[in-house]
ROMAR-357443 format. One line per field, with one value per residue (C-alpha): residue number from 1; residue in one letter; x, y, z. Coordinates in Angstrom, 2 decimals. Example, Ala and Ser with C-alpha at 12.3 -4.5 7.8 and 13.67 -1.06 7.14 Angstrom:
<balums>
seq <- (1/2);
type <- (A/S);
east <- (12.30/13.67);
north <- (-4.50/-1.06);
up <- (7.80/7.14);
</balums>
This chain:
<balums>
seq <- (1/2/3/4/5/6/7/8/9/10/11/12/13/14/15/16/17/18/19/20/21/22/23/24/25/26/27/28/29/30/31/32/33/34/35/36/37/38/39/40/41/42/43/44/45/46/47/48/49/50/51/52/53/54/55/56/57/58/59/60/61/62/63/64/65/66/67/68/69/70/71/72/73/74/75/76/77/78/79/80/81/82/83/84/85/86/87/88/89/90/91/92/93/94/95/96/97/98/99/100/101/102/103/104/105/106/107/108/109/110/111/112/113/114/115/116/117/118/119/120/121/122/123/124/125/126/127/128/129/130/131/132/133/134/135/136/137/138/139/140/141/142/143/144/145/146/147/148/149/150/151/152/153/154/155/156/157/158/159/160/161/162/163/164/165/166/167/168/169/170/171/172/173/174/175/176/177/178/179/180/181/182/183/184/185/186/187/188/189/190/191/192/193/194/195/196/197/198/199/200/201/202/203/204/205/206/207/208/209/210/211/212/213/214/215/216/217/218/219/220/221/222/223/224/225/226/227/228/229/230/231/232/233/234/235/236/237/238/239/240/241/242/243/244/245/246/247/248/249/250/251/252/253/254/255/256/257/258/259/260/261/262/263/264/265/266/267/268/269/270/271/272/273/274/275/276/277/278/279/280/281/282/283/284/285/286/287/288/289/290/291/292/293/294/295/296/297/298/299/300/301/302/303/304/305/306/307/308/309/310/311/312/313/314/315/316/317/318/319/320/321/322/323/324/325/326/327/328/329/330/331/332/333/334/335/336/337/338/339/340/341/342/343/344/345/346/347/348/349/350/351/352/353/354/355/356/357/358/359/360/361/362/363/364/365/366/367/368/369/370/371/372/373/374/375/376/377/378/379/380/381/382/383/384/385/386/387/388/389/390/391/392/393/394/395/396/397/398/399/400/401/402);
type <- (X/X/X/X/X/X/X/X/X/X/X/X/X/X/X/X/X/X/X/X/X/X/X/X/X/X/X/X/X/X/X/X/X/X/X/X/X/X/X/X/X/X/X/X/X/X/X/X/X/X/X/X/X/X/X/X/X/X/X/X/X/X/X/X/X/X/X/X/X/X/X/X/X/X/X/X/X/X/X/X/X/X/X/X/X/X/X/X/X/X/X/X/X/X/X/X/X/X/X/X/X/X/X/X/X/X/X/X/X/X/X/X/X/X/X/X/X/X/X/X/X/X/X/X/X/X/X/X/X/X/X/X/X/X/X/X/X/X/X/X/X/X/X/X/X/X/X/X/X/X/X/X/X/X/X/X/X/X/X/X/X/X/X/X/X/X/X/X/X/X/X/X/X/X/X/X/X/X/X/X/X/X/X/X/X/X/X/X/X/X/X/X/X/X/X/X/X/X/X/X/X/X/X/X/X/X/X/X/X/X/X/X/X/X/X/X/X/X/X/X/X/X/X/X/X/X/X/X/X/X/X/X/X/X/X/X/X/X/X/X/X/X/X/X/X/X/X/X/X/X/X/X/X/X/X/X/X/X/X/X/X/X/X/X/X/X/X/X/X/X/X/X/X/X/X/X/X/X/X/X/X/X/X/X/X/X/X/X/X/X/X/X/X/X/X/X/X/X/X/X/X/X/X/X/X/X/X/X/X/X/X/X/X/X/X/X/X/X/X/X/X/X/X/X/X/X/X/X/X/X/X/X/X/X/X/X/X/X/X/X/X/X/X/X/X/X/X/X/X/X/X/X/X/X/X/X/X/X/X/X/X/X/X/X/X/X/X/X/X/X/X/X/X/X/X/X/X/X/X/X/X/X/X/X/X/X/X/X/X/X/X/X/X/X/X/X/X/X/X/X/X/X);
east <- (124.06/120.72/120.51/118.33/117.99/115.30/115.52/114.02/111.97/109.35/109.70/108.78/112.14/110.73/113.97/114.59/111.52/109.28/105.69/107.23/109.40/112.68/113.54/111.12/113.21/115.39/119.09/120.78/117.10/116.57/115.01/117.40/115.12/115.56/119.32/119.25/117.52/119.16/122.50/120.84/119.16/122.20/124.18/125.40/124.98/122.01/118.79/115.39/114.43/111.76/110.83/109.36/107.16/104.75/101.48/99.86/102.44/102.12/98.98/100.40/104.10/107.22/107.15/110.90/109.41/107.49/108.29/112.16/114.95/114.59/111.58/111.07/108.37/106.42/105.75/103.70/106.47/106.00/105.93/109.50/112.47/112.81/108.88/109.75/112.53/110.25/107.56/109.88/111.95/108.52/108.19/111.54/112.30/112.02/115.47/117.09/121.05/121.47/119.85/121.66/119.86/119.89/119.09/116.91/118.42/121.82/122.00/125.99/127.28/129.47/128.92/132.11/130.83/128.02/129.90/132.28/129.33/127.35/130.64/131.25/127.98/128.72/131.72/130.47/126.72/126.39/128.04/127.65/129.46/131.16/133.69/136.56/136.43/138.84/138.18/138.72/135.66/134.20/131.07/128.66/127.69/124.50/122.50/120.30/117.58/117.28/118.41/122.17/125.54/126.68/129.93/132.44/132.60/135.28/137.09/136.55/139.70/139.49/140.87/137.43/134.93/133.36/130.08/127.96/126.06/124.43/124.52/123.81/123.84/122.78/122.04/118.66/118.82/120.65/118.21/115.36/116.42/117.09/113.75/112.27/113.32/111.32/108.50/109.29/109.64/113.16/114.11/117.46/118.51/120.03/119.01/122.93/122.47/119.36/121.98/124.48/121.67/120.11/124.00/125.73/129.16/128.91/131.77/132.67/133.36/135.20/132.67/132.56/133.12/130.72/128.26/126.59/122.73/120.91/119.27/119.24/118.52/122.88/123.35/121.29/123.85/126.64/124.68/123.80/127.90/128.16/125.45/126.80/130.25/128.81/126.79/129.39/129.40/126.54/125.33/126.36/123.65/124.32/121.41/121.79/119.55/118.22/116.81/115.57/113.33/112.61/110.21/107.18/106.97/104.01/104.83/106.22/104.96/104.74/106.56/106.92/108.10/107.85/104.19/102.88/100.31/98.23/98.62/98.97/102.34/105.60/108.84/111.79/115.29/117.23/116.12/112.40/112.98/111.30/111.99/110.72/113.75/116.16/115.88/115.95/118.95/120.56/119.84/121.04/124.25/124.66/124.04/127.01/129.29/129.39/128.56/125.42/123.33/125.01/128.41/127.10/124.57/125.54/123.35/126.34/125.81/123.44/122.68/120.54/118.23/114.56/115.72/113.34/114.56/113.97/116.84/119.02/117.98/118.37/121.98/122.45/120.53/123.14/125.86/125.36/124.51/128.25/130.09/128.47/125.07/121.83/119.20/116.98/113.99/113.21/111.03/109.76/108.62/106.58/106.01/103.28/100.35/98.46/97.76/96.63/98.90/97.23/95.33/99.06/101.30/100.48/101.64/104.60/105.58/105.71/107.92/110.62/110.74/110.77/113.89/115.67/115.02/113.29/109.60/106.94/106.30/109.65/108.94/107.25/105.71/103.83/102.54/102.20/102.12/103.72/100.86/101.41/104.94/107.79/107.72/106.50/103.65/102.50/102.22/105.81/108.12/107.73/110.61/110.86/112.93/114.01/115.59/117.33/118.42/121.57/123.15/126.23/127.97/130.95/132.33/134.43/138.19/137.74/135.64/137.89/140.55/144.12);
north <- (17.89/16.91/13.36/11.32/9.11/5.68/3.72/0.47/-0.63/-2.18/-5.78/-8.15/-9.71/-13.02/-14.20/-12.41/-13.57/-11.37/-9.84/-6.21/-6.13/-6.27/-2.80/-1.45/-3.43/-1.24/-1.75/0.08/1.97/2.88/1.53/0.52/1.80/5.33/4.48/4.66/7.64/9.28/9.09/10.49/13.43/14.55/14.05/17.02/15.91/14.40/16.76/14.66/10.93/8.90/5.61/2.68/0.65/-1.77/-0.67/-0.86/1.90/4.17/6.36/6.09/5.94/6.33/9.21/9.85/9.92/13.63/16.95/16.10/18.57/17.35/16.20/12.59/10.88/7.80/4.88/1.86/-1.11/-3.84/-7.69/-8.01/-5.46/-3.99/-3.42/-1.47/0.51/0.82/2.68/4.77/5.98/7.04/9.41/10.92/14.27/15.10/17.16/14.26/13.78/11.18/8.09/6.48/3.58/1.76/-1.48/0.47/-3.18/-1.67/0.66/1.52/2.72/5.72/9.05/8.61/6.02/7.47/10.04/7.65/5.71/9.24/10.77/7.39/6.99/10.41/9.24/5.33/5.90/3.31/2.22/-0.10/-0.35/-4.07/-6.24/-8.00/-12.06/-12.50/-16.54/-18.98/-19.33/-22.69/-23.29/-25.62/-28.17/-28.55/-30.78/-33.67/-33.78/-31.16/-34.09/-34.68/-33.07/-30.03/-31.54/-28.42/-27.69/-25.46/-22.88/-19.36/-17.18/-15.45/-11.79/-11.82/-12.30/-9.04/-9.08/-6.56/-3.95/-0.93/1.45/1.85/4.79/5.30/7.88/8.77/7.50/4.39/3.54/4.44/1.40/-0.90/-0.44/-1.24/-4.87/-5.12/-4.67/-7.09/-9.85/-9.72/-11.06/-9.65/-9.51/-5.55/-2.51/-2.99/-6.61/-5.05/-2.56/-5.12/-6.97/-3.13/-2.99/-0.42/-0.59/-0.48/0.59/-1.20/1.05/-0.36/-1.41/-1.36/-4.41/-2.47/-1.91/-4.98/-6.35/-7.33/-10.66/-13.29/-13.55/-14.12/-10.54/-8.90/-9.07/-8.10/-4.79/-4.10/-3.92/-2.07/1.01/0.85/1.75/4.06/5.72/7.09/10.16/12.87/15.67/19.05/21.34/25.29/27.64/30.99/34.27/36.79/40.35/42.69/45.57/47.94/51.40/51.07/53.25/53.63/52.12/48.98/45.97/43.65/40.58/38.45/34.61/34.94/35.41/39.29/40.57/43.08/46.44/50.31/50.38/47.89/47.75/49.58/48.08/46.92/43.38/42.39/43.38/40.61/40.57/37.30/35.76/38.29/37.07/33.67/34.15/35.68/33.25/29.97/32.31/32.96/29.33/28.08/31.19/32.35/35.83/37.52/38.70/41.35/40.16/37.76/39.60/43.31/45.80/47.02/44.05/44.95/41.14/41.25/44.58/43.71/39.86/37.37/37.29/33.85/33.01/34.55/31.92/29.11/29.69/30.69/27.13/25.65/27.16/25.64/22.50/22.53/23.48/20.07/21.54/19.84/22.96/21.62/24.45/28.30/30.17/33.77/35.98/39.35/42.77/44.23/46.53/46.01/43.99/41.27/37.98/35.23/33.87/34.13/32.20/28.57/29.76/31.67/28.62/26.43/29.13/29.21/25.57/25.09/27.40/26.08/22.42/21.32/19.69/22.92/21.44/22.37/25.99/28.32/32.13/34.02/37.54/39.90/43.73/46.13/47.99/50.95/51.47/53.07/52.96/49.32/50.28/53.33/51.53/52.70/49.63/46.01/43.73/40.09/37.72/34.51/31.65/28.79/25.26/23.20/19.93/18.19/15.31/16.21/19.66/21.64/21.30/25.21/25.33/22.89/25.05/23.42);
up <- (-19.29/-18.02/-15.82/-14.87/-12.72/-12.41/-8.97/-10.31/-7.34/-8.24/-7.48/-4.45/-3.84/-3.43/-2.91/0.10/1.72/4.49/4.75/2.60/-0.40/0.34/-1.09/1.91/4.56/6.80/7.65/10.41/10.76/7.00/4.32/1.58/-1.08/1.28/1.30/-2.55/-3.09/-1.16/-3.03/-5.99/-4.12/-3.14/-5.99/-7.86/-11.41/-10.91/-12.10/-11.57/-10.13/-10.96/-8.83/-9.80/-7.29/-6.75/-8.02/-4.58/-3.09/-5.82/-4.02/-0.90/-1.51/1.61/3.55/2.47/-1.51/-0.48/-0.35/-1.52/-2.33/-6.22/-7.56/-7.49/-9.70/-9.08/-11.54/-11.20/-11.41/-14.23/-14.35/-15.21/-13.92/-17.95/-17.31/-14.85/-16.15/-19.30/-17.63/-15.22/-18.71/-20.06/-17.15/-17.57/-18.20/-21.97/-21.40/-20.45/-22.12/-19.57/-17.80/-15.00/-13.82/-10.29/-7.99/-4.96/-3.40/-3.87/-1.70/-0.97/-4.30/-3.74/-5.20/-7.14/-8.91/-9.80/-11.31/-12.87/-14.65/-15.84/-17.12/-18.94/-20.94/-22.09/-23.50/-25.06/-24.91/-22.02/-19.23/-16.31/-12.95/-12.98/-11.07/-12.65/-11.31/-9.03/-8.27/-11.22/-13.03/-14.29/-16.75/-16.24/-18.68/-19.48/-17.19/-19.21/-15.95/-13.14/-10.62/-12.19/-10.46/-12.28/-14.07/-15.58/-19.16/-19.36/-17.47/-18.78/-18.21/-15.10/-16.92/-19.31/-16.61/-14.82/-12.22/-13.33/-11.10/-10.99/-11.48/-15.48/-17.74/-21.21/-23.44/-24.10/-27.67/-26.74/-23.68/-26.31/-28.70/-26.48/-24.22/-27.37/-27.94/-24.38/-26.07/-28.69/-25.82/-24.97/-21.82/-20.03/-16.60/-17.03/-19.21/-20.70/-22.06/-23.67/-25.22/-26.45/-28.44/-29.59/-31.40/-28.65/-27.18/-23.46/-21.36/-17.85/-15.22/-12.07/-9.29/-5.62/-3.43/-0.83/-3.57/-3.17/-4.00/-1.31/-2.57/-0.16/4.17/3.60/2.49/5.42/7.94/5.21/4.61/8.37/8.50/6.05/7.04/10.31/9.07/7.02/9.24/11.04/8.66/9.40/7.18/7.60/7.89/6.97/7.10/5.08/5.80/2.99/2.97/0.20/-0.22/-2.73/-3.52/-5.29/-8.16/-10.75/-14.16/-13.48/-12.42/-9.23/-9.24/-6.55/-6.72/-10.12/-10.43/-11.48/-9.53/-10.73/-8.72/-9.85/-8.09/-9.42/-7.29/-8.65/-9.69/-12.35/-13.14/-12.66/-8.52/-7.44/-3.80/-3.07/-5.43/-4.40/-0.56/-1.68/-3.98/-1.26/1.69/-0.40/-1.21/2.40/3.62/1.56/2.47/-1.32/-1.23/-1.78/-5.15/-6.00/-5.91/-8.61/-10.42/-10.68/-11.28/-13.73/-15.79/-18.95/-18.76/-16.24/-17.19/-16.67/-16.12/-14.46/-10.91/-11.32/-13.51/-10.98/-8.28/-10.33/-11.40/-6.98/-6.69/-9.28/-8.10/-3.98/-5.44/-7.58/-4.17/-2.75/-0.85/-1.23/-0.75/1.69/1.95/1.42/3.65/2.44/4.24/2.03/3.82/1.82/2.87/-0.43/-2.59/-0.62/-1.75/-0.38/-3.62/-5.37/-2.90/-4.42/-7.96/-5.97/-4.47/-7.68/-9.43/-6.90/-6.13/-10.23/-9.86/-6.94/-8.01/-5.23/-4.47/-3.84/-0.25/0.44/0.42/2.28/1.11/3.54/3.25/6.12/6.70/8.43/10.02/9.16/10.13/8.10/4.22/3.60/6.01/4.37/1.25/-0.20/-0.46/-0.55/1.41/2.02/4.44/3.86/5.18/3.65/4.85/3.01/4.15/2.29/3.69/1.33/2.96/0.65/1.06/0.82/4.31/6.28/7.92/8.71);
</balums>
């Protein structure tokens, strides 16, 4: 299942007040549109983000928005919040099963309820976070001039009444049709009213009290409270190491970070022996403590004959990330005496960071040689080092001793 995920952040918050939008403010020393994004970079079933903003802060968007562990993409916000949303679904992934949608002025949902929302639009199609009423509630009649008291019409039964929030999650279809009566001039306050009127069921999933919207000057100190109780929990950070070499042979060819270079001499093994990938694989294995390549890819395994290394470090990049690890950054270090590699590293670095699922920025390739010394200096092998950086502020039950 493929999600995605739009931060709709592309109002002013008028309400709110201030010189900055309101999703730009910080609380507790972070900006609650940083606060937001957050929870979806480092959620597990969460594959892409895209961000809508106000048009002036597309070109020159939040530091925090660059060089991220996923790869976050940047819309132009609309006139109306559906605008918004409208033009961030546009930019999603075509791949997408799922599309979970959130307030970047919410910015204390849980990670469970995340989950709880994605897993439930997989179910019904779409879902929304939501709080049952828990004070009586009364409707308002009707007032004949703006000036007159709000007199009670009736009392709506407490047990039928829910507060919606975000986030929302649809299926792709079902987000599809009911974007479209945007464009026919429908006005709605949430991406699941336009669902109801588009036909589709939509599922409530039980809410958070902490999960609230920040709105008003009222709600500031609320959330300050909140992110400072909140804040007591830190990341764990685990940094992994990787090594691999292997002998150049004529008849095969040289791949390294994906990208074949062309050279008389190939490195020998059984899958493409990329060693820039192998290291890789190996370092964001060791970071999370689950082995190393070759418990997981065997070179016993017809499977992987001839295999692009870089399928083997996106399923090591899938598995950390299903064990609760955000991958951070990969460094790469390849010992080569020839060919030069210099005028291959860009297209080396988009490869792996297409594989690991992170932004390119967030990984390093550099080529050196070993002058001469030993096998990879006279020209006979071709190794690589690398290092890898993970942080999860979930650590497995399985790395907590008793």
């Amino acid at each position: 299942m493929f999600v995605s995920a739009i931060i709709a952040a592309g109002g002013r918050g008028l309400r709110l007040g201030g010189a900055v939008p309101k999703q730009l403010l910080a609380v507790q020393g972070k900006p609650l549109l940083e606060r937001s994004v957050d929870l979806f970079l480092g959620h597990p079933l969460v594959d892409e983000i895209v961000v809508a903003l106000p048009a002036e802060f597309v070109d020159n968007p939040p530091p925090y928005l660059i060089g991220t562990r996923k790869r976050v993409r940047i819309v132009a916000g609309g006139a109306r919040r559906q605008d918004s949303v409208a033009r961030a679904f546009a930019a999603v992934d075509r791949a997408a099963d799922i599309i979970v949608i959130h307030d970047a002025a919410r910015p204390f949902a849980s990670e469970a309820l995340v989950e709880r929302t994605i897993r439930a639009a997989s179910e019904s199609g779409a879902a929304l976070a939501a709080m049952a009423a828990r004070d009586t509630v009364k409707l308002a009649a009707r007032k004949v001039n703006a000036s007159a008291p709000s007199m009670v019409e009736t009392t709506i039964p407490r047990e039928d009444v829910y507060l919606a929030q975000t986030p929302q999650a649809f299926r792709h279809e079902v987000l599809r049709e009911a974007l479209a009566l945007s464009e026919r001039d429908v006005d709605a306050t949430d991406e699941a009213m336009l669902a109801e009127r588009a036909g589709y069921p939509v599922q409530l999933v039980e809410g958070e009290s902490s999960n609230i919207k920040v709105t008003v000057p009222d709600d500031l100190p609320m959330a300050d409270a909140i992110a400072r109780e909140a804040g007591v929990e830190q990341p764990v950070v685990r940094v992994g190491t990787g090594y691999d070499l292997h002998r150049l042979v004529a008849g095969r060819p040289l791949v390294l970070g994906g990208v074949t270079i062309p050279f008389e001499l190939g490195a020998l093994g059984h899958s493409d022996a990329d060693v820039v990938c192998h290291a890789a694989t190996d370092a964001i294995l060791g970071a999370a403590a689950l082995g190393d390549i070759g418990r997981h890819f065997p070179d016993t395994d017809p499977q992987w004959k001839d295999a692009s290394s870089l399928r083997l470090l996106a399923h090591a990049a899938r598995l950390v990330r299903r064990h609760g690890y955000d991958i951070l950054n990969v460094d790469v270090t390849v010992i080569l005496e020839r060919p030069k590699i210099k005028g291959f590293i860009d297209r080396m670095r988009e490869e792996v960071a297409r594989a690991v699922g992170i932004h390119d920025e967030a990984v390093s390739i550099k080529g050196k040689t070993n002058e001469g010394v030993d096998a990879v200096g006279r020209g006979e092998a071709v190794a690589a080092h690398a290092v890898a950086a993970l942080a999860t502020v979930r650590r497995p039950e399985s790395h907590v001793r008793s």
